[in-house]
DRENDO-1510 file (C-alpha; in Angstrom, 1 decimal, always signed):
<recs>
REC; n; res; u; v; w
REC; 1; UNK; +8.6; +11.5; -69.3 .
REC; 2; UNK; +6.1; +13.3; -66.6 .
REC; 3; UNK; +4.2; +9.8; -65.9 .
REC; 4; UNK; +7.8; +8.2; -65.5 .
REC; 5; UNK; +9.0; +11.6; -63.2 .
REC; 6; UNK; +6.3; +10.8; -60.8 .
REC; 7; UNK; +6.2; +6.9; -60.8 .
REC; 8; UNK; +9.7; +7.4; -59.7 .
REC; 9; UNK; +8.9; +9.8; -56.9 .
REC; 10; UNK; +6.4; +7.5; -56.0 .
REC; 11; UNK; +8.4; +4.7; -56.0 .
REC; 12; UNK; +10.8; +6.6; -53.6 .
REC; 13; UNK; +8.3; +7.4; -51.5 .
REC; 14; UNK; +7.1; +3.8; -50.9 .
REC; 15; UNK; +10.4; +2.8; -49.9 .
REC; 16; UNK; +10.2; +5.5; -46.9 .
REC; 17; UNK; +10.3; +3.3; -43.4 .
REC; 18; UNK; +6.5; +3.8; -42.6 .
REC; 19; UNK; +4.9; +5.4; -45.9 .
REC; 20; UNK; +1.5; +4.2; -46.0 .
REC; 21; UNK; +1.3; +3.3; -42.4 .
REC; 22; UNK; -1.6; +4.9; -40.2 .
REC; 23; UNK; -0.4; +6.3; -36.9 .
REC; 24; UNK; -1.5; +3.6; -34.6 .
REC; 25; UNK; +0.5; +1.0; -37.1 .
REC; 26; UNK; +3.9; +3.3; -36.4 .
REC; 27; UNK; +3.3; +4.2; -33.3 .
REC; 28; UNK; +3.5; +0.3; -32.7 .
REC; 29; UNK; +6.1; -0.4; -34.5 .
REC; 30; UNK; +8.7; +2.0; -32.7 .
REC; 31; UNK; +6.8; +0.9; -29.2 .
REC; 32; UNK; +7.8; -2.6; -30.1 .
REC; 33; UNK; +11.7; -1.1; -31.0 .
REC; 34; UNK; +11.6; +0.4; -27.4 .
REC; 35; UNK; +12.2; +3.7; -29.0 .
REC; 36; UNK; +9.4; +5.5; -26.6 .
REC; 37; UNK; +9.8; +8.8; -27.7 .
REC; 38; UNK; +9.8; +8.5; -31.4 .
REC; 39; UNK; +7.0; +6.3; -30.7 .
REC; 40; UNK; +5.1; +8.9; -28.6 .
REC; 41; UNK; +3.7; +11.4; -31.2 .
REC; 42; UNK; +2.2; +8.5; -33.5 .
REC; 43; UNK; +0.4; +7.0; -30.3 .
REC; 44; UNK; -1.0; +10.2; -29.4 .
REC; 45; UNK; -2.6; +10.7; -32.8 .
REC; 46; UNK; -3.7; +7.5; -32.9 .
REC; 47; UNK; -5.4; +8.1; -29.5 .
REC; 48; UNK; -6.6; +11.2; -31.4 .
REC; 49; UNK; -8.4; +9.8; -33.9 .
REC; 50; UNK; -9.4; +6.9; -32.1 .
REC; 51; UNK; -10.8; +7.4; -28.5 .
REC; 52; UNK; -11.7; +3.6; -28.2 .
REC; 53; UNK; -9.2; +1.6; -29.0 .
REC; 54; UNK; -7.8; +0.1; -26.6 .
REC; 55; UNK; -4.2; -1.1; -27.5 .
REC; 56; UNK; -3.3; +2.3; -28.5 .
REC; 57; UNK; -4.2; +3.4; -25.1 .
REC; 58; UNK; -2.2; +0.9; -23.5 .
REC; 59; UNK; +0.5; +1.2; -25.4 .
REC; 60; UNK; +0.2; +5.1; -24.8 .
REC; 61; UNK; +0.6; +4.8; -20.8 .
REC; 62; UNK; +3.6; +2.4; -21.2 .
REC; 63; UNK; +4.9; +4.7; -23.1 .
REC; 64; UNK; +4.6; +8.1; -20.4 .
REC; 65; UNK; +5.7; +5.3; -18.0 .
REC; 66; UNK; +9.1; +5.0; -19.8 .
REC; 67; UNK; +9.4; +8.4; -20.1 .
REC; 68; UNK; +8.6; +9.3; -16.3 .
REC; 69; UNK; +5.2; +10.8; -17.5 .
REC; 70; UNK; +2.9; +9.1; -14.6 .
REC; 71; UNK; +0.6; +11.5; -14.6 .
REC; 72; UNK; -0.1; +10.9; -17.6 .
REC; 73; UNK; +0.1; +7.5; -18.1 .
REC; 74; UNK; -2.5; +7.1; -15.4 .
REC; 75; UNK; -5.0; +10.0; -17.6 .
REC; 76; UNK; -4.7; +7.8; -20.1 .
REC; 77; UNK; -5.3; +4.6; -18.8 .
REC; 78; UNK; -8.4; +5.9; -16.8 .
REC; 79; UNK; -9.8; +7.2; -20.2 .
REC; 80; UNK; -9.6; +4.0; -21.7 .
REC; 81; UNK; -11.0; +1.9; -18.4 .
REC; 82; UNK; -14.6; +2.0; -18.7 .
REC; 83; UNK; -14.8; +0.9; -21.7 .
REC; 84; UNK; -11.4; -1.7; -21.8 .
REC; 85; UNK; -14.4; -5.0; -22.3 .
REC; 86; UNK; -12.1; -7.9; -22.0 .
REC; 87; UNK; -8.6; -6.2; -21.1 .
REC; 88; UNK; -9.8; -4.1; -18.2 .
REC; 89; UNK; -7.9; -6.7; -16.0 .
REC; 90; UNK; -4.9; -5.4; -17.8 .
REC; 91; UNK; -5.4; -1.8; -17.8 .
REC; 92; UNK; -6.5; -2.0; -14.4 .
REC; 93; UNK; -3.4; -4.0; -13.4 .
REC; 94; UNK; -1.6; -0.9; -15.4 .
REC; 95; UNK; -3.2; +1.8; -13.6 .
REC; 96; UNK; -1.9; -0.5; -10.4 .
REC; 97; UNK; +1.4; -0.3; -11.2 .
REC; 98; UNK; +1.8; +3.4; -12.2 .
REC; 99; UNK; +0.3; +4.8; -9.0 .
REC; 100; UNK; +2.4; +2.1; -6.8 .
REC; 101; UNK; +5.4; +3.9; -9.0 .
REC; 102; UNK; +4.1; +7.4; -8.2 .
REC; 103; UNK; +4.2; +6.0; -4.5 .
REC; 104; UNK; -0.2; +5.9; -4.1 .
REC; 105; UNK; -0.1; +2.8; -2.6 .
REC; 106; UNK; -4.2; +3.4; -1.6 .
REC; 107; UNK; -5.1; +3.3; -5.3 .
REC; 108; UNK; -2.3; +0.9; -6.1 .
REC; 109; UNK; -3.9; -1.5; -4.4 .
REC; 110; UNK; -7.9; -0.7; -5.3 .
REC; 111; UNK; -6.8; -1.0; -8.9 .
REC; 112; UNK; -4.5; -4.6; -8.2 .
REC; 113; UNK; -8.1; -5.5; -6.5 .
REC; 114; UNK; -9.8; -4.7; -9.1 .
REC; 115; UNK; -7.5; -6.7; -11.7 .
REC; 116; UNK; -8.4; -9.4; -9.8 .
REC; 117; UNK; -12.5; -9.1; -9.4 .
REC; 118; UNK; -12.1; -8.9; -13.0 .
REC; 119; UNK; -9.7; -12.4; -13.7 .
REC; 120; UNK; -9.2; -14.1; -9.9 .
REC; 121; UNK; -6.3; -16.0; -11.5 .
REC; 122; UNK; -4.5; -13.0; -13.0 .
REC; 123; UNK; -1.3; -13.8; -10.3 .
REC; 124; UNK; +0.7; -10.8; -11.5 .
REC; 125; UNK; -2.1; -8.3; -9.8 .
REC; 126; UNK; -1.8; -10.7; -7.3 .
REC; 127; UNK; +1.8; -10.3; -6.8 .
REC; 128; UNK; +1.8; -6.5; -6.7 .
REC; 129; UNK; -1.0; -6.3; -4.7 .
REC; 130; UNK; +1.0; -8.2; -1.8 .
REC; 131; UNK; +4.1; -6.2; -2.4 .
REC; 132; UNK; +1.9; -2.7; -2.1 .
REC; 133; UNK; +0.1; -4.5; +1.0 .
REC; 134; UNK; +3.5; -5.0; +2.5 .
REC; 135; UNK; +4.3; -1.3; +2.1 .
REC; 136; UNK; +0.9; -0.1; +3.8 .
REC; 137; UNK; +1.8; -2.4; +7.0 .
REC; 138; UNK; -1.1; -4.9; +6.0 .
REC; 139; UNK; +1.1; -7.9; +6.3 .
REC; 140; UNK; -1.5; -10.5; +7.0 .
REC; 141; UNK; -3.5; -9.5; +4.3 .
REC; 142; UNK; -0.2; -9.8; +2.3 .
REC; 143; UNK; +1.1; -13.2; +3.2 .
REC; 144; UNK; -2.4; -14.4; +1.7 .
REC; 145; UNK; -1.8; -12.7; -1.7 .
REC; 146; UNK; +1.9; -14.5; -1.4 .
REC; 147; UNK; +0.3; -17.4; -1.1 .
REC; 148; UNK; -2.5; -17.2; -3.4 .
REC; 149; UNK; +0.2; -16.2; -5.7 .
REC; 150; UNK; +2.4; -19.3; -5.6 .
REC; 151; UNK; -0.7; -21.5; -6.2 .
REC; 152; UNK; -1.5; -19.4; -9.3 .
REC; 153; UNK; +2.3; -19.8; -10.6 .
REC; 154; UNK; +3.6; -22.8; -8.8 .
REC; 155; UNK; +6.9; -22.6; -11.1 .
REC; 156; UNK; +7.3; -18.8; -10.7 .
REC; 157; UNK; +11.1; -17.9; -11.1 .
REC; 158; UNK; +10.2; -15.8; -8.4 .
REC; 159; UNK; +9.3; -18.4; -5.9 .
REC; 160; UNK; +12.1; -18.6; -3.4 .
REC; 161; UNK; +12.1; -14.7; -3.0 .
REC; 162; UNK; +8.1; -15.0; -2.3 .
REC; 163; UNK; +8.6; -18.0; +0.0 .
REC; 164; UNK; +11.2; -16.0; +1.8 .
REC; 165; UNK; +8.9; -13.0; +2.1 .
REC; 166; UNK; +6.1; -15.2; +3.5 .
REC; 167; UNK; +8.5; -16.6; +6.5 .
REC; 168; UNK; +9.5; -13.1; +6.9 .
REC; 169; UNK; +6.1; -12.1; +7.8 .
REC; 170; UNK; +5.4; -15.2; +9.7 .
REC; 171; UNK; +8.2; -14.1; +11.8 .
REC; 172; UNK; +6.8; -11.0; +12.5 .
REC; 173; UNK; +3.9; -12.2; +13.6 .
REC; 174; UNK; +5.5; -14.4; +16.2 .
REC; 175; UNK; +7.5; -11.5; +17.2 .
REC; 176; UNK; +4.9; -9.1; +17.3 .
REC; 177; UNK; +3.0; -12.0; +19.6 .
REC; 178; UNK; +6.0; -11.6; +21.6 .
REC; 179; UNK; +6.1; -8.3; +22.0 .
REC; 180; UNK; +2.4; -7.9; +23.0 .
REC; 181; UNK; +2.6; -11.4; +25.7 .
REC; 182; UNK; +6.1; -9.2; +27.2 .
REC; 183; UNK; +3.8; -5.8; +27.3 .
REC; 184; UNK; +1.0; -7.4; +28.8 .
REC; 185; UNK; +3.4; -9.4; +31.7 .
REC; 186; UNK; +5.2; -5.7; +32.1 .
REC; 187; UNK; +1.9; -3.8; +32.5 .
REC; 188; UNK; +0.7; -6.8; +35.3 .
REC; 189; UNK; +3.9; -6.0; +37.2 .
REC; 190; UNK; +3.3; -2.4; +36.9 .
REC; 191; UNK; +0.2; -2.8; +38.2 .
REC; 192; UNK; +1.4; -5.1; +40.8 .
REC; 193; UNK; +3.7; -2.4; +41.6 .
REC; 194; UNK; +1.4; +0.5; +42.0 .
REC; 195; UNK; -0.9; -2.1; +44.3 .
REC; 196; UNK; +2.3; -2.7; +46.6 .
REC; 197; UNK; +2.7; +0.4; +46.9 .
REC; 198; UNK; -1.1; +1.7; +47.4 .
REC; 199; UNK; -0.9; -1.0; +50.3 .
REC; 200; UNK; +2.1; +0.3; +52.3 .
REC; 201; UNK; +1.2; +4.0; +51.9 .
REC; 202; UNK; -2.1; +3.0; +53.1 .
REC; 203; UNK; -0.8; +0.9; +55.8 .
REC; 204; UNK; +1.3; +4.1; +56.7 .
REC; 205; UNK; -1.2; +6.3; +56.9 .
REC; 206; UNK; -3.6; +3.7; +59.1 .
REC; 207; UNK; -0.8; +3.6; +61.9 .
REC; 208; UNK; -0.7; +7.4; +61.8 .
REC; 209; UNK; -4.3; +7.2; +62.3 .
REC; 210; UNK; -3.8; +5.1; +64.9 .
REC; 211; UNK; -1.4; +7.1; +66.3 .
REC; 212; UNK; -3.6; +10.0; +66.4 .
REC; 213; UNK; -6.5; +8.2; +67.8 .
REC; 214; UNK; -4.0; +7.3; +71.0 .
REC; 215; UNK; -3.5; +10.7; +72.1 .
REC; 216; UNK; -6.7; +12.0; +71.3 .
REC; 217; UNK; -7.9; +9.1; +74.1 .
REC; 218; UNK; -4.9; +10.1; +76.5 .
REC; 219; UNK; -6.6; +13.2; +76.8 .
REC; 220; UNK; -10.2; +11.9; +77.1 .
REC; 221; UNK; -9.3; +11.2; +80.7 .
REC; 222; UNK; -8.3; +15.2; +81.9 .
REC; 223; UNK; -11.2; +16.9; +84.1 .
REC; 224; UNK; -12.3; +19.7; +83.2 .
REC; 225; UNK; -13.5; +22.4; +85.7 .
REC; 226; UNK; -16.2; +24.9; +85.2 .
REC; 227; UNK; -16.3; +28.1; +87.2 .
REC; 228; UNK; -13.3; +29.9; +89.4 .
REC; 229; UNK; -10.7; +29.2; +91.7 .
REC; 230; UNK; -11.7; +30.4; +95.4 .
REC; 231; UNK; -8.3; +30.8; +97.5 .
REC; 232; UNK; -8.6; +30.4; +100.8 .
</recs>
C-alpha cells in the first residue's frame, strides 16, 4: 500500500505541465506561447546556471524587450556578445534594434554595422541600419543600404515602401541641390549689391573731393601781405 501511495503521487506529479523540465526547456516553451512574463523567471535561471548559452540569452533580451525592460535586454545581450561564435550577427542585430527602440541611434547603427561585418548578406541589419541612418540625417549613406537591401531580398514584401523611400531621398537631394544653386545665385546678387553700392558711395565721396579741391585752388590765387598798412 506505501509503494502504491507514492507511485500514485508520482504519477501525478509527471502529469504536471513542465515536471522534469530544466529551466531553460520551460523557459522556452512559454517564450514560444508569447507568455513573456511567465516565461521570464525560467530564462533567468537558466541564464543563471548557464552563463554561455546562447539561446537562453537571446531569448532573455526578447523577452525584457516585450516587457519594456531595454535596459536590460541590452545587459543581457552584451553579456552574451563576446562569446555569441556563429550567432553574433544575430545578437548584434539584437542589440541594434533595442538601442534604436530606446532612441540611441549612434549605437543602433554601430551594432547594425557590426551585424553586417559579421554576415554582409544579413539584409535585415541592413534594413534597420538604413532606417536609423535616415533618422541621424545620413541620407546618402542610407539610400545605399536601401539599395543594397533590395538586391539582398529582391522579393521583399517590403519592396515598394523601400523603393518609395529611396525616390524620397533622391528628391531631396535634387532639392537640397536646388536650394544650395538658389543660395549661391542670392549671395552673387548680394555681393553684386554691396559692389553697386561700394561704387556710388565712392563715386560720392570722389566728387566731394573734387569739390573740395576747387575751393581750396580758388583761394590759391589771394595775395597775401606781410607787414602794416601805412596811411597816408
Amino acid at each position: 500500500m506505501k509503494y502504491t501511495g507514492l507511485l500514485t503521487v508520482f504519477l501525478l506529479l509527471t502529469a504536471l505541465p513542465g515536471f522534469g523540465q530544466n529551466n531553460f526547456t520551460q523557459g522556452e516553451a512559454l517564450f514560444m506561447q508569447n507568455r513573456p512574463q511567465e516565461a521570464l523567471a525560467f530564462l533567468e535561471l537558466a541564464a543563471a546556471e548557464d552563463p554561455a548559452h546562447i539561446t537562453t540569452f537571446q531569448y532573455l533580451g526578447r523577452v525584457y524587450e516585450q516587457l519594456g525592460r531595454l535596459d536590460e535586454a541590452i545587459a543581457a545581450y552584451r553579456k552574451i556578445l563576446p562569446r555569441a561564435g556563429t550567432e553574433t550577427a544575430r545578437i548584434a542585430f539584437n542589440l541594434g534594434n533595442a538601442y534604436f527602440m530606446k532612441g540611441n541611434t549612434a549605437f543602433a547603427e554601430q551594432f547594425y554595422t557590426q551585424a553586417l561585418e559579421e554576415d554582409p548578406v544579413f539584409a535585415p541589419a541592413c534594413l534597420n541600419r538604413a532606417n536609423t541612418r535616415v533618422k541621424t540625417g545620413s541620407l546618402r549613406d542610407a539610400a545605399a543600404d536601401y539599395e543594397r537591401y533590395l538586391i539582398l531580398e529582391p522579393r521583399s514584401p517590403k519592396r515598394p515602401e523601400v523603393e518609395r523611400m529611396i525616390v524620397f531621398i533622391r528628391e531631396e537631394f535634387a532639392a537640397e541641390e536646388r536650394r544650395k544653386l538658389m543660395a549661391e545665385e542670392e549671395a552673387r546678387a548680394a555681393a553684386e549689391r554691396r559692389r553697386r553700392l561700394l561704387e556710388e558711395v565712392s563715386a560720392s565721396l570722389q566728387s566731394a573731393a573734387e569739390d573740395s579741391q576747387g575751393i581750396s585752388s580758388g583761394a590759391e590765387g589771394v595775395q597775401e601781405y606781410d607787414g602794416e598798412f601805412e596811411l597816408e
